[in-house]
C-alpha positions, 0 to 999 in steps of 0.5 A: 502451524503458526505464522511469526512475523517479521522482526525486521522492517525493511523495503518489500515489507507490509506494515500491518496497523495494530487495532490501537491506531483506531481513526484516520486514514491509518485505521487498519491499513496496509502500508508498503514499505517502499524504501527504509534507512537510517534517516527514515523511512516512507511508505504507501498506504495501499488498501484505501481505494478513493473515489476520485476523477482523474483530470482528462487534459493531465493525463491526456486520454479520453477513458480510463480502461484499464480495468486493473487500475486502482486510486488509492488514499496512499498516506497522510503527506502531502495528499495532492502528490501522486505515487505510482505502484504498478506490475510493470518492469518495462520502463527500469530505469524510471521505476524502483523494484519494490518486491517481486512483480511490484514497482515504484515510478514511471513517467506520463506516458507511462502512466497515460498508456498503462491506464488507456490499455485494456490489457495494461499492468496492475496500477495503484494511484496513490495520493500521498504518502506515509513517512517516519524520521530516523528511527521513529517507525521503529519505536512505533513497531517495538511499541506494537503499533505494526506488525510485519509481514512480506509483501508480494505482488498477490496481496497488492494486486489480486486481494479486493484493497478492503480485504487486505488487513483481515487477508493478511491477519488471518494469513499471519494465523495464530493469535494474530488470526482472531484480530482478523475478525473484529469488527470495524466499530467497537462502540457499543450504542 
C-alpha cells in the first residue's frame, strides 16, 4: 500500500529535502518543523550530526555521559546559536511540545544535568536553525523541494541521524521509495 505524504505543513511535521537541493547543509536533510504560521516558519535540521567539543567551563561538568546525546548541524542561521531538542516533559514550562515525546527548550541546568546523566533523555545540540518568511516554505513545498511526513520521537531519537532521509523515504514507499536508494554522488567521473 502506498504511503501519500502530507499536503499540509504544520508544527510536528518532517520536511523531507527533495534530491534537487543537491549542496549545502540542506542536502538530504530532515528538517523538524518546530513552529509554522502566517508570518514564517522555523525549523531544525536534525540528521547532520557534528563533531564538535562542547566548552567544559559553560556547561560546567566534567564529562558528557550521556550516551543519548547528539550534536547536530541544525540550519543554516545563526550557526553560533544553540537549540535544544530532547525527550524530556519534566521541566514544561520552559520546553515546547513539538510532537509526542519531542520538545523544544530548556535551560543550563537542564541541559548540564541531561548531558551528565547517564541515564538522561534523548538530546540533540542543534546549532543553528532553518527559517522561511511568510509564505516562502510554502512556495518552495508546492514547487517540490519538500516532502512531508509526520515526525515522532522513533525517527528523531532512535533512527542512526545519517539514515534518516533514506528511513523516511523508503517508509514514505511508492515512487518515493526508490528515491531512498540513489547515490550520494550523481557525477560521473
Amino acid at each position: 500500500m502506498e504511503s501519500l505524504p502530507y499536503s499540509e505543513i504544520e508544527k510536528g511535521t518532517f520536511l523531507i529535502a527533495m534530491p534537487d537541493i543537491d549542496k549545502g547543509i540542506l542536502f538530504r536533510s530532515v528538517i523538524l518543523v518546530c513552529e509554522h504560521n502566517s508570518g514564517g516558519s522555523f525549523g531544525l535540521v536534525v540528521n547532520k550530526p557534528m563533531q564538535l567539543e562542547l566548552p567544559q567551563e559553560l556547561l560546567n561538568i566534567t564529562t558528557v555521559a550521556n550516551p543519548k546525546a547528539v550534536i547536530c548541524a541544525g540550519g543554516p542561521m545563526q550557526t553560533n546559536q544553540m537549540m535544544l531538542l530532547h525527550s524530556s516533559s519534566a521541566i514544561s514550562t520552559l520546553t515546547l511540545k513539538i510532537c509526542d515525546g519531542v520538545f523544544l527548550g530548556g535551560d543550563l541546568q537542564f541541559l548540564q544535568e541531561a548531558l551528565s546523566d547517564s541515564e538522561g533523555p534523548f538530546v540533540h545540540l542543534c546549532f543553528g536553525y532553518a527559517g522561511w518568511g511568510a509564505g516562502q516554505l510554502e512556495r518552495e513545498f508546492l514547487d517540490g523541494n519538500w516532502l512531508l511526513w509526520p515526525a515522532n520521537e522513533d525517527y528523531l531519537f532512535h533512527t542512526p541521524p545519517e539514515k534518516l532521509w533514506s528511513l523516511i523515504l523508503k517508509d514514505m514507499g511508492g515512487k518515493y521509495a526508490p528515491l531512498s536508494m540513489m547515490p550520494e554522488d550523481l557525477s560521473l567521473n
